[in-house]
C-alpha positions in Angstrom: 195.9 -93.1 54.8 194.1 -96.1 54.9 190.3 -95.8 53.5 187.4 -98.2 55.0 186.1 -100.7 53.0 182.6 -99.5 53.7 183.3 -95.5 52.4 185.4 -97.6 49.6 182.5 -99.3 48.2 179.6 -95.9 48.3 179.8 -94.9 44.8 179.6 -91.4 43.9 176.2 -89.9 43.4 176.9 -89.0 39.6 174.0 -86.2 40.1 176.3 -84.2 42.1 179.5 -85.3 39.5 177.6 -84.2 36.8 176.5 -80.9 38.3 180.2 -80.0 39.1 180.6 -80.6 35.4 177.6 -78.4 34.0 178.6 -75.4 36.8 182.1 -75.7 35.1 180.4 -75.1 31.6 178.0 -72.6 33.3 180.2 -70.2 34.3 181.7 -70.2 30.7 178.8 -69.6 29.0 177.0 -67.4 31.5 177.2 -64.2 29.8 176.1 -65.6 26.2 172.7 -65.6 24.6 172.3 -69.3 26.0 173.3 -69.6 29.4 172.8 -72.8 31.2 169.6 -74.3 32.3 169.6 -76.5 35.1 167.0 -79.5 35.0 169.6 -82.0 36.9 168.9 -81.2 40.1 165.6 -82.2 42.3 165.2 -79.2 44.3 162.3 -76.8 44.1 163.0 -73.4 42.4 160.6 -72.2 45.1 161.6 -71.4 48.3 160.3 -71.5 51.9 157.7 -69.1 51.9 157.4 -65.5 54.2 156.0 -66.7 57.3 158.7 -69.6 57.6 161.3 -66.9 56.5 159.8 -64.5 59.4 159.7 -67.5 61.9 163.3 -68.1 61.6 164.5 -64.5 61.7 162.0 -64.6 65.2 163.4 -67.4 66.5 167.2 -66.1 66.0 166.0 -62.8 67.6 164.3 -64.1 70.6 167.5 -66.5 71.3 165.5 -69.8 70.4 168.8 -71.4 69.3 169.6 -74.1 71.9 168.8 -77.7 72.0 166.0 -79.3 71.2 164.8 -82.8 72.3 166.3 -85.4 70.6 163.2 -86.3 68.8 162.0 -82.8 67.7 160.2 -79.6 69.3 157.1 -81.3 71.1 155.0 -78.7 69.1 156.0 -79.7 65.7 155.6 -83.3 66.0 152.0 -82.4 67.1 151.9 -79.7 63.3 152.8 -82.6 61.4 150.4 -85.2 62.9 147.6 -82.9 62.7 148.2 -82.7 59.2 148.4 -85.6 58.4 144.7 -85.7 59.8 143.8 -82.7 57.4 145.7 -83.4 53.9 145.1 -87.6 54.6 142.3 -88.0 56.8 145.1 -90.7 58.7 145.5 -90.4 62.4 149.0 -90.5 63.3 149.7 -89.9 67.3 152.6 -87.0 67.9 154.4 -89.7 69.9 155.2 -91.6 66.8 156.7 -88.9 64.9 160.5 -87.9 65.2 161.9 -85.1 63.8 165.1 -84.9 62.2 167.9 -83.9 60.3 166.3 -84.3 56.7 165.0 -87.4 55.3 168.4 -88.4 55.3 169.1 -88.5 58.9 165.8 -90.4 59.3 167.6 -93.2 56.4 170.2 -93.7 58.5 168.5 -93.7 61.7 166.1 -96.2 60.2 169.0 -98.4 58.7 171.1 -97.9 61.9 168.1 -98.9 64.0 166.8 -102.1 62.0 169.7 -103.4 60.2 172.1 -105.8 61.2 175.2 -106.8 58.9 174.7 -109.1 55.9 170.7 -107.9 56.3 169.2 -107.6 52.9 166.5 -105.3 51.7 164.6 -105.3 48.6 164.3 -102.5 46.3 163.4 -101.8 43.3 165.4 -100.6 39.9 165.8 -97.6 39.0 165.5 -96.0 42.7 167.3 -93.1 44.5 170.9 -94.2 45.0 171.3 -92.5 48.0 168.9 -95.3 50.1 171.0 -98.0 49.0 173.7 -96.2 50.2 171.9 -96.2 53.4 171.6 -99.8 54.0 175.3 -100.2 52.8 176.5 -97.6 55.4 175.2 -100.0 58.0 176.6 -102.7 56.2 173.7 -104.2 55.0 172.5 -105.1 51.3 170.1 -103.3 49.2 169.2 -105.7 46.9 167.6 -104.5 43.6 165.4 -105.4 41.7 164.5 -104.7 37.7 161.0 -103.0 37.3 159.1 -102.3 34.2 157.3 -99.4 33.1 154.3 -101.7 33.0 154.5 -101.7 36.6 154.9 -98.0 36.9 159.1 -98.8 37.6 157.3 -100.1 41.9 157.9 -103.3 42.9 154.9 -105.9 43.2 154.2 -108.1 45.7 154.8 -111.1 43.6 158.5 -109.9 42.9 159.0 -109.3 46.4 157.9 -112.6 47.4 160.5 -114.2 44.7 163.0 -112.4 46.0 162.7 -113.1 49.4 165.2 -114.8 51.0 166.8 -115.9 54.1 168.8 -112.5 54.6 166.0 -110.3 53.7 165.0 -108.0 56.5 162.2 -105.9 54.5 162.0 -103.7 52.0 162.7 -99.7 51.0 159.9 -98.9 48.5 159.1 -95.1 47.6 155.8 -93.5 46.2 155.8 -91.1 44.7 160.0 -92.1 43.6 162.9 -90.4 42.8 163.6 -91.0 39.4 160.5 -91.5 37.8 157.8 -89.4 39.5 155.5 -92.9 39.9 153.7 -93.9 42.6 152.7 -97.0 44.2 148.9 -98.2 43.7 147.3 -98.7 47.4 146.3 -102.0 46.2 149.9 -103.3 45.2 151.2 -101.6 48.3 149.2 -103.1 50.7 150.1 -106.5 49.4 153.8 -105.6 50.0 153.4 -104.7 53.1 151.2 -108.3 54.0 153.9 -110.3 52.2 156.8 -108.6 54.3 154.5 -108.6 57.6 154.1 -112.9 57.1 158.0 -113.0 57.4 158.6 -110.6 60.3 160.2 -108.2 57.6 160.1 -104.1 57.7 158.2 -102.1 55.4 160.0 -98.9 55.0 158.7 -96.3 52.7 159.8 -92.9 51.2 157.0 -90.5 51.4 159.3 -87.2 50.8 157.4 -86.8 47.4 153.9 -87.4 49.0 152.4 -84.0 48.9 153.7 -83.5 45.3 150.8 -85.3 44.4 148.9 -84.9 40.9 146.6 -88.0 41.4 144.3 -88.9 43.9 144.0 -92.8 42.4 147.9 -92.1 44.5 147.7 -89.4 47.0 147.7 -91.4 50.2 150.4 -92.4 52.7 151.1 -95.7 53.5 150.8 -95.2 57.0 147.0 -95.6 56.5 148.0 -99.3 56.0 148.8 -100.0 59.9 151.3 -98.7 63.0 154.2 -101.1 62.3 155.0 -99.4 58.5 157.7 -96.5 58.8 157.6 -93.6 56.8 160.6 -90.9 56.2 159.2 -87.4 55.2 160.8 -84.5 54.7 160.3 -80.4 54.7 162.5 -80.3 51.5 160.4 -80.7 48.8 156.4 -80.1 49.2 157.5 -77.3 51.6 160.2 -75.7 49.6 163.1 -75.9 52.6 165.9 -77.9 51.3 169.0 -76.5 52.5 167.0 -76.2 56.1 168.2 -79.7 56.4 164.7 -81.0 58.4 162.9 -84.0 58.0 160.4 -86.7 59.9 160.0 -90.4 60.8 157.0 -92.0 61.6 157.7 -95.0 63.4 156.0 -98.1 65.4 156.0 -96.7 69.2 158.2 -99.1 70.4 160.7 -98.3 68.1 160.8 -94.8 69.4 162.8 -94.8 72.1 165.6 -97.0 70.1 165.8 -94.1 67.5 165.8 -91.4 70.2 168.6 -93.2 71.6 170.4 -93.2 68.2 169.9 -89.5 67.5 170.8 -88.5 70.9 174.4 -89.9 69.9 174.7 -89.3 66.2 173.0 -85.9 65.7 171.7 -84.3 69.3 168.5 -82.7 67.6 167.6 -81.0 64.1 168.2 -77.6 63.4 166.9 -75.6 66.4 166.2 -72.7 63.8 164.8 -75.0 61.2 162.3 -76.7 63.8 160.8 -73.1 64.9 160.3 -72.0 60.9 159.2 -75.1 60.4 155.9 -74.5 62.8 155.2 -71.9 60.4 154.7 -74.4 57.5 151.2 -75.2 58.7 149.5 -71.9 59.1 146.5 -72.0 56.4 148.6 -69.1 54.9 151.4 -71.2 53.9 149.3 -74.3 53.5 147.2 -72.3 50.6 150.9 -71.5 49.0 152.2 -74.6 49.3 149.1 -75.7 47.1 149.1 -72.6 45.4 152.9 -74.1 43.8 151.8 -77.6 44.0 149.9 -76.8 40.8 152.5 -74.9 39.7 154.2 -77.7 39.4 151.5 -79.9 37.7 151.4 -76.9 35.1 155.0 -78.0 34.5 154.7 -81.9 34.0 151.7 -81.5 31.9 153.8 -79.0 29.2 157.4 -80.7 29.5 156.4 -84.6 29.4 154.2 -84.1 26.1 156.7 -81.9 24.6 159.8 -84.3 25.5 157.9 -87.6 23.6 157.4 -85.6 20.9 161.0 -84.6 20.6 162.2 -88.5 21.0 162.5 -88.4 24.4 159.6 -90.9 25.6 158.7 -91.3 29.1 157.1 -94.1 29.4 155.0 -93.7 32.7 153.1 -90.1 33.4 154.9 -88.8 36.7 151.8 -89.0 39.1 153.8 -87.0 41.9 157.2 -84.6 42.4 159.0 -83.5 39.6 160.9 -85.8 37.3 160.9 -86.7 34.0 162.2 -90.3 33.4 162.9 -90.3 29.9 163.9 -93.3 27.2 166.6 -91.3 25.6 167.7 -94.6 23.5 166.7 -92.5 19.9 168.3 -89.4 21.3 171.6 -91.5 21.6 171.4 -92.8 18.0 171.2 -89.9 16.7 174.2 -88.0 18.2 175.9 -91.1 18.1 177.0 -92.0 21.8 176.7 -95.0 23.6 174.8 -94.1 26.4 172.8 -91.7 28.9 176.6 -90.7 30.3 177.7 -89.8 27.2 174.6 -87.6 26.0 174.4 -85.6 29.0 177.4 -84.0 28.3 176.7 -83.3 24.4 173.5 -81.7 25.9 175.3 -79.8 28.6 178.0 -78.6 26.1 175.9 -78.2 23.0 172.5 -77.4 23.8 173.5 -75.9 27.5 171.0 -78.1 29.1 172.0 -80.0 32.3 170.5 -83.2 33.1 171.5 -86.6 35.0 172.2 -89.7 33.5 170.1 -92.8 34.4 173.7 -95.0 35.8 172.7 -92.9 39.5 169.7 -94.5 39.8 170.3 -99.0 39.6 171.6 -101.1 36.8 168.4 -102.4 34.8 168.1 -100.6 31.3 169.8 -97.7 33.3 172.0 -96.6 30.4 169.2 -96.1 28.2 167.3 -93.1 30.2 167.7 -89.4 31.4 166.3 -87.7 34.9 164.6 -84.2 33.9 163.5 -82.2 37.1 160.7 -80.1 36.2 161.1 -78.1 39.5 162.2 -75.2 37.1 160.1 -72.2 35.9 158.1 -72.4 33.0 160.1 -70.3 30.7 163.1 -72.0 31.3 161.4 -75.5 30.8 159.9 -73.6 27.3 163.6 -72.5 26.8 164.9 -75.8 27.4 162.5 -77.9 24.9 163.7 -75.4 22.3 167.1 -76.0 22.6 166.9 -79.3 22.4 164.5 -79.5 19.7 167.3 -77.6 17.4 169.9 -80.4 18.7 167.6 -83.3 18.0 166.0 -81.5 15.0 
């Protein structure tokens, strides 16, 4: 069978390899004193709270199961935009905002919509795999580029007017960003977006972090900036439903239709189910648990990062929002003698039962030197996890 060149060229997303790996070792170890701990995952150990639960059970019992519009239940386009009034104080019209099958649907969507072959877009290094992925899938180029921890791993506008070039179509920035838990600073990001706007180029940004928030110097969306920006969102992370596969777009208005049109053929609507929960998700019941975890999770990064550097395992850059770790693991290596992040996350998955992901998922730029954490784990499993490693690294 003859494979395309474009499913030929997606590399695998080693965070899912590796987890096969460390559910292998799991399952041998899973009735010992040290079962494993799973920190290689970003998914919330919380899930969707009772009145989403009860919403769904409703809607399956009162039949609600059919299609939806294209673009999402009328009703929960006008939930999200009203909070985005209340959590941002930013006024974004229910006509602009399209629901869909997870962030990733609104990717492709975006790519799909945008992107023509040969398009470039700038990104920066490290940064979620799977975008790029997104832009290659429509045969365009993500284009990356090294960042620093002195610029909190975000691109700045002076990099992305360097890179520009006569291919670029925009570029995919993400705040707060999947690896390193960093933000963007309003200042830098709104001089992205005026460099892209001089040269007719998209600003695309990945906001599914955004209400996992821990500083308000970085709290805000982008789309306070102006209507032409486009920001993906999702219900995965802030509001605990990630196998409910549901997400959101906010796009120019013009640009609706084109992506109705798009989702019409490629996915019909989101999850009927999902989309009725969903409504739930801004009652001020679950709004005060959402928070409620939200801090929860701040609890978390403020005991693992400290105890982490002072095992060896620097992070460079406080995580401002979600809940990663992006950790320097270059001593670490040294002193179990392997050559790389690859290597030492399977000498912590076999020896110290720990799973975590190597940095080679996320870019090419110093890569091999550093290790994704995700905090999203309980507090005495993080307390569990420092003390395992602290024997291995003693």
């Amino acid at each position: 069978m003859k494979i395309s060149q474009r499913a030929q060229h997606i590399e695998p997303f080693y965070v899912m390899e590796v987890g096969k790996a460390a559910r292998t070792v799991a399952d041998q170890v899973a009735h010992t004193d040290a079962p494993m701990i799973f920190l290689n995952i970003g998914e919330p150990d919380f899930t969707a709270p009772p009145l989403v639960q009860e919403a769904a059970v409703k809607a399956i019992h009162d039949g609600l199961t059919q299609y939806t519009p294209a673009t999402g239940l009328p009703e929960l386009r006008e939930r999200i935009s009203a909070w985005y009034d209340s959590h941002f104080g930013v006024a974004v019209p229910a006509s602009r905002i399209v629901v869909t099958a997870g962030a990733s649907a609104a990717l492709q969507l975006a790519c799909l919509a945008l992107m023509d072959a040969g398009d470039e877009v700038l990104m920066s290094d490290p940064s979620y795999p799977c975008n790029r992925h997104f832009v290659s899938a429509a045969e365009g180029k993500a284009v990356l580029i090294p960042t620093t921890a002195g610029e909190r791993f975000q691109l700045s506008a002076d990099k992305v007017q360097t890179a520009w070039a006569d291919k670029t179509r925009g570029v995919l920035l993400a705040s707060p960003s999947n690896p390193t838990g960093t933000s963007m600073a309003p200042e830098e990001l709104r001089r992205i977006h005026e460099v892209v706007s001089q040269r007719g180029g998209i600003t695309l940004i990945d906001e599914i972090y955004l209400g996992l928030s821990h500083d308000e110097t970085y709290g805000h969306t982008a789309l306070a900036l102006d209507d032409q920006l486009i920001s993906i969102n999702s219900f995965s992370k802030y509001f605990n439903m990630t196998g409910w596969r549901l997400g959101w777009m906010v796009v120019p208005e013009a640009l609706v239709p084109v992506i109705e049109r798009l989702a019409q053929n490629l996915f019909i609507c989101p999850s009927t189910i999902a989309q009725y929960a969903a409504l739930a998700c801004f009652e001020p019941e679950s709004l005060a648990e959402f928070e409620r975890r939200r801090a929860e999770f701040k609890a978390r990064r403020d005991y693992f990062i400290p105890a982490l550097n002072a095992l060896g395992l620097s992070v460079p850059v406080m995580p401002d929002g979600a809940f990663y770790a992006w950790a320097d693991c270059a001593a670490a290596c040294q002193k179990l003698g392997v050559p790389s992040s690859w290597e030492l996350v399977f000498e912590l998955m076999n020896r110290a039962h720990v799973a975590v992901t190597p940095g080679r998922d996320f870019g090419h730029a110093d890569t091999g030197h550093f290790i994704r954490f995700s905090t999203a784990n309980s507090m005495a499993q993080l307390h569990n996890a420092i003390d395992r490693l602290k024997v291995l690294l003693a």
